[in-house]
N, C-alpha and C positions, 0 to 999 in steps of 0.2 A: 541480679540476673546472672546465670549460670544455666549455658547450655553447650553440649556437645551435638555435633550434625558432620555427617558424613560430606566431604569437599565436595565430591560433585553435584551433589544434592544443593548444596549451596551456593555453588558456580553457576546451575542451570539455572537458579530460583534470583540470583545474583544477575544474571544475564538481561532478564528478562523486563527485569525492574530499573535498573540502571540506566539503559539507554534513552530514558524519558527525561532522565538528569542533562540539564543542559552543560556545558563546563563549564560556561562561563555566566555566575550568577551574581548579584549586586544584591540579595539578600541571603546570607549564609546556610540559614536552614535549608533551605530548596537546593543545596548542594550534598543534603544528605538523605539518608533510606532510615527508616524508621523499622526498630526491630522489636518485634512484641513476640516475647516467649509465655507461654501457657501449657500446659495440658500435655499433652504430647506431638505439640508442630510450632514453630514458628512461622508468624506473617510478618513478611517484607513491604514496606509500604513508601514508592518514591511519587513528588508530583513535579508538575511545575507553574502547578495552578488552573494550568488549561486541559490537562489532564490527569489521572490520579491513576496506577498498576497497584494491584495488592494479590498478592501471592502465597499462599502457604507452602511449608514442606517440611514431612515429619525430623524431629530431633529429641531427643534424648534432653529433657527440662528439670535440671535438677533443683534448680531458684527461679521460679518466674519473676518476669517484669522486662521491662522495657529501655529503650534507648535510642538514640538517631548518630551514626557516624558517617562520614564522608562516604558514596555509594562508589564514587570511580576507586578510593583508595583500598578500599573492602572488596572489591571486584577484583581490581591488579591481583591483592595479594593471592584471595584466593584462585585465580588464575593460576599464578606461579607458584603454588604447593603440590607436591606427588599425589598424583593420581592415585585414591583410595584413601588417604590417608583420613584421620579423624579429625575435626576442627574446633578447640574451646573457645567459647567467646563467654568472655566472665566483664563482669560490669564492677571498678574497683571506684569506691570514693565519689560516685554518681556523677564522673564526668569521665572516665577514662575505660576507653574497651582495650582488655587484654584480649588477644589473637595468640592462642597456640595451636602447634602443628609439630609433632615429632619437635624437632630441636631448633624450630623457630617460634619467636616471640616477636609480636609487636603490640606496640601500645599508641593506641590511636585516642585523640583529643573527641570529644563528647560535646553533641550539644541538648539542651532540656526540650526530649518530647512535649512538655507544652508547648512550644514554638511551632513545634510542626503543623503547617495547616492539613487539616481534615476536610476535602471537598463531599460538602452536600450534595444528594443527587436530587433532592427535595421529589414530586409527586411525579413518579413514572406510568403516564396512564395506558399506554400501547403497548404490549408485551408479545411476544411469539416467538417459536426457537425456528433457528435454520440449522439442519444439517451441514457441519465443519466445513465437507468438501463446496457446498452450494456457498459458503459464504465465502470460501477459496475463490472458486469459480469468479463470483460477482467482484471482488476486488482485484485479480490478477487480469481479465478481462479488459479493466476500465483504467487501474489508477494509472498506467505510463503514461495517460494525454491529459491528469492531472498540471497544470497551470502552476509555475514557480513565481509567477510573477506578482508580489505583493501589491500593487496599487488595486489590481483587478480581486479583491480578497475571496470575492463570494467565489474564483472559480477555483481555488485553492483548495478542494475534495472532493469526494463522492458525491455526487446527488440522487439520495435513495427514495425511491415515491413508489406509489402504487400508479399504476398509469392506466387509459381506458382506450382501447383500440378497439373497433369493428364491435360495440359492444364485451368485446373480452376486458378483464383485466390481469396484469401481472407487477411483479414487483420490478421494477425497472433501476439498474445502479447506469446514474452517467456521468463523465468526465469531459471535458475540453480545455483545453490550452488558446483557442482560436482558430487555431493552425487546422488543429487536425478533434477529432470526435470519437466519442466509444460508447458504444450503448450496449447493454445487454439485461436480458429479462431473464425470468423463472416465474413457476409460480405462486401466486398470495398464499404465503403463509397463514393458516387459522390465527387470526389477531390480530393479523397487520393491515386489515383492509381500511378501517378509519383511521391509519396513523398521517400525520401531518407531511411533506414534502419536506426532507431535511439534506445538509452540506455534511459529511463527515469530513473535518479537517486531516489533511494528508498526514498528519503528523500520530491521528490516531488511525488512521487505516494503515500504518507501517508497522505500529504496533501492535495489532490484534491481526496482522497480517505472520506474524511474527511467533505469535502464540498457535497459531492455525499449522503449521506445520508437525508441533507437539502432541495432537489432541484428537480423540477422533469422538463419534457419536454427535449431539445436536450441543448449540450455542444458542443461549436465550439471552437475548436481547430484549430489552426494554427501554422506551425512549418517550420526550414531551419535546415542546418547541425547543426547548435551548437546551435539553442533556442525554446523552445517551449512556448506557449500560451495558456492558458484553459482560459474558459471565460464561468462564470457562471451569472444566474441572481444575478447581484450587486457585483457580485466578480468578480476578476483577478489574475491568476496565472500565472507567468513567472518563468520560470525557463532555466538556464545553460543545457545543455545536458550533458551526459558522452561520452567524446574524448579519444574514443578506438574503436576497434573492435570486435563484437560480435564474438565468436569462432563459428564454422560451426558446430552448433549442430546438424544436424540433421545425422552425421556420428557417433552420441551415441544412435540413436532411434535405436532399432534391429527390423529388416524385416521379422525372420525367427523363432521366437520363436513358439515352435508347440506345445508346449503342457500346454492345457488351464484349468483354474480351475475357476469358478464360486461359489456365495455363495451370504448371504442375509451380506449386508456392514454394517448393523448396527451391527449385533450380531459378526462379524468377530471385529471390532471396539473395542467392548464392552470385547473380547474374548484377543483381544491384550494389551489392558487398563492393563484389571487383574490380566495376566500373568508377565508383565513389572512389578510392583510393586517388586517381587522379586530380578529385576535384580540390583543391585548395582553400576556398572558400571560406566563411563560417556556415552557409549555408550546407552548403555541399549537396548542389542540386545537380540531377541526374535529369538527362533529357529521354523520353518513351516516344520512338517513332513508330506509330500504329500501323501496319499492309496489312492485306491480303495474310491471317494465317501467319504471319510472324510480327514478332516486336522489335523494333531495335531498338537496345542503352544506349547512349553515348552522351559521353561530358566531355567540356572541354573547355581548358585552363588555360589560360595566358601565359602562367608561372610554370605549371609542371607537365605538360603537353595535353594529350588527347587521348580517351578508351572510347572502344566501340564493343558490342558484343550484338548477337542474334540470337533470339531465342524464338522456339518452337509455341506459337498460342493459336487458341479458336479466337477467328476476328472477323465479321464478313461484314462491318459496316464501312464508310467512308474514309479513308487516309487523315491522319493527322497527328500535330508534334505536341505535347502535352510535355511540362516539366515538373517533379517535384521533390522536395528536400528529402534524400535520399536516409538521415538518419530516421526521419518519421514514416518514410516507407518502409522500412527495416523493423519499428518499434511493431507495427501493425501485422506484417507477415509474419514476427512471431508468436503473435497471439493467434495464428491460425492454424487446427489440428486435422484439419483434413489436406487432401492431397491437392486438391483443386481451390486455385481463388477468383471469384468471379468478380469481375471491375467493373463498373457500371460508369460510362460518363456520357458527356455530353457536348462541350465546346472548350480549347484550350483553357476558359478561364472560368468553366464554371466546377462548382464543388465534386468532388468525384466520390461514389461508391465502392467501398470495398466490403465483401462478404465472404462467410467460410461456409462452401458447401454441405458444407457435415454438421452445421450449427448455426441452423437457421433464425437461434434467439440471439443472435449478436450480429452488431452492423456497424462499419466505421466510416465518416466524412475522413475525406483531405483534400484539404487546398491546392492549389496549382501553383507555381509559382513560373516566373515568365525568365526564360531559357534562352 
């Protein structure tokens, strides 16, 4: 194998693939990127079993054939070579990648493409594209109330379904952590209306969250119970699904909260920011004292003293102190693009509404916490 590809061509294509590589692996091959030259482009190809990126990008193929070397040590290098420069990757003795660049050489240790595994996508029967920015949209939306917490596994991604409201249907992406909730809808794609109820693990919503910024026009998607498929130009993502049950969130959404408070979300944001610096905490809960037409912040610490602030909001129901963990109020305010945010609650301790008046397909819970 003998191929020449322009660095940054390789860097991007390097980029994009590599990060799927864990670095710390107990089976060697899964520490490398497999590189298949042909024709006039190279595919890049890393997994880690639970996921599979395959990437092309053209090169100059003077000897096809193929090879698997270390993904983080191939990334480094080409990272730190001049910007423009040309990059040979020659295959010596079928286990040794020679790396030239202007007046650098290096020679990287090789392991046999048989080794590599190849994840089967086996029978994709639900197919339908989403336009780039809608599949943006649906992921940037939802994942920050993604769930780090492994014993809880099933709630560790996306939950993407068609759902049925008032008669309507749409495609609904939802996250939870517990704490806090993010729903938001569009609508049914041509194709997607008998597709199954699925988890996309966070680890593959990073990654095709990742390719979404490079790419514009539509993303077809294909999916069965256990695998899905993104297919971008020149890339492919495959990934394992999560094998659980999404819990029936929507018996956390409250129906009945009546009394509503409005405000400009940036300065409320900005008002939470400030006041939080005081709290010490891990929590770092910020207390909402509801009047008459304003709000007050205020926290207060043991350790680092006390913030209070006043802010300007529409409020005309009953007085009352509501607490809540101030980074997850902050996660949520930024996901909201209109000027005004409408809060919907109901009693110190029960789940609160939050909404973006400008985007009436997205809805967030959050919990209270006691202040």
């Amino acid at each position: 194998m003998q191929v020449t590809i322009e660095r940054n061509a390789l860097l991007k294509t390097l980029g994009h693939v590599q990060s799927v590589v864990e670095r710390r692996n107990t089976i060697p091959i899964l520490s490398n990127v497999m590189i298949e030259a042909e024709g006039d482009s190279v595919a890049l190809t890393a997994t880690d079993l639970d996921i599979s990126v395959v990437e092309n990008t053209a090169a100059s193929v003077s000897v096809p054939g193929s090879t698997t070397v270390s993904a983080h040590t191939l990334f480094d290098i080409a990272r730190k070579l001049p910007d423009g420069s040309e990059v040979n990757l020659k295959l010596e003795d079928g286990d040794r990648l020679v790396v030239t660049a202007g007046r650098s050489r290096f020679t990287l240790a090789c392991l046999d493409k048989e080794d590599f595994p190849i994840m089967s996508e086996g029978d994709l029967p639900h197919r339908f594209a989403l336009a780039s920015e809608e599949l943006k949209r649906l992921i940037d939306k939802a994942r920050f109330a993604i769930s780090t917490e492994e014993t809880r596994y099933y709630l560790n991604g996306i939950y993407l379904h068609v759902a049925d409201q008032n008669g309507a249907s749409s495609l609904r992406a939802v996250a939870t952590d517990g704490h806090r909730l993010a729903q938001v809808e569009q609508e049914v794609p041509d194709g997607a209306s008998g597709m199954p109820g699925i988890i996309i693990p966070r680890k593959t919503v990073g990654e095709v969250r990742k390719l979404l910024d490079e790419i514009e026009g539509n993303v077809n998607i294909a999916l069965s119970d256990t695998k899905i498929r993104f297919s971008f130009e020149g890339a492919t993502i495959i990934s394992k699904l999560i094998d659980g049950t999404f819990p029936d969130y929507s018996r956390v959404i409250p129906q009945g909260n009546d009394k509503m408070l409005e405000m400009d979300c940036r300065l409320f944001a900005e008002s939470v920011d400030r006041v939080s610096t005081i709290s010490s905490d891990k929590t770092r809960s910020v207390k909402l004292s509801l009047g008459a037409d304003i709000l007050t912040l205020s926290v207060n610490s043991p350790d680092s003293g006390t913030a209070r602030e006043e802010l300007s909001a529409s409020y005309g129901a009953d007085e009352f102190d509501i607490g809540f963990n101030s980074r997850y109020l902050l996660d949520i305010l930024a996901q909201i693009e209109g000027e005004t945010v409408q809060v919907l609650l109901a009693d110190p301790s029960a789940p609160t509404v939050l909404k973006d008046l400008m985007d009436e397909a997205v809805l967030y819970v959050l919990m209270p916490m006691r202040v």
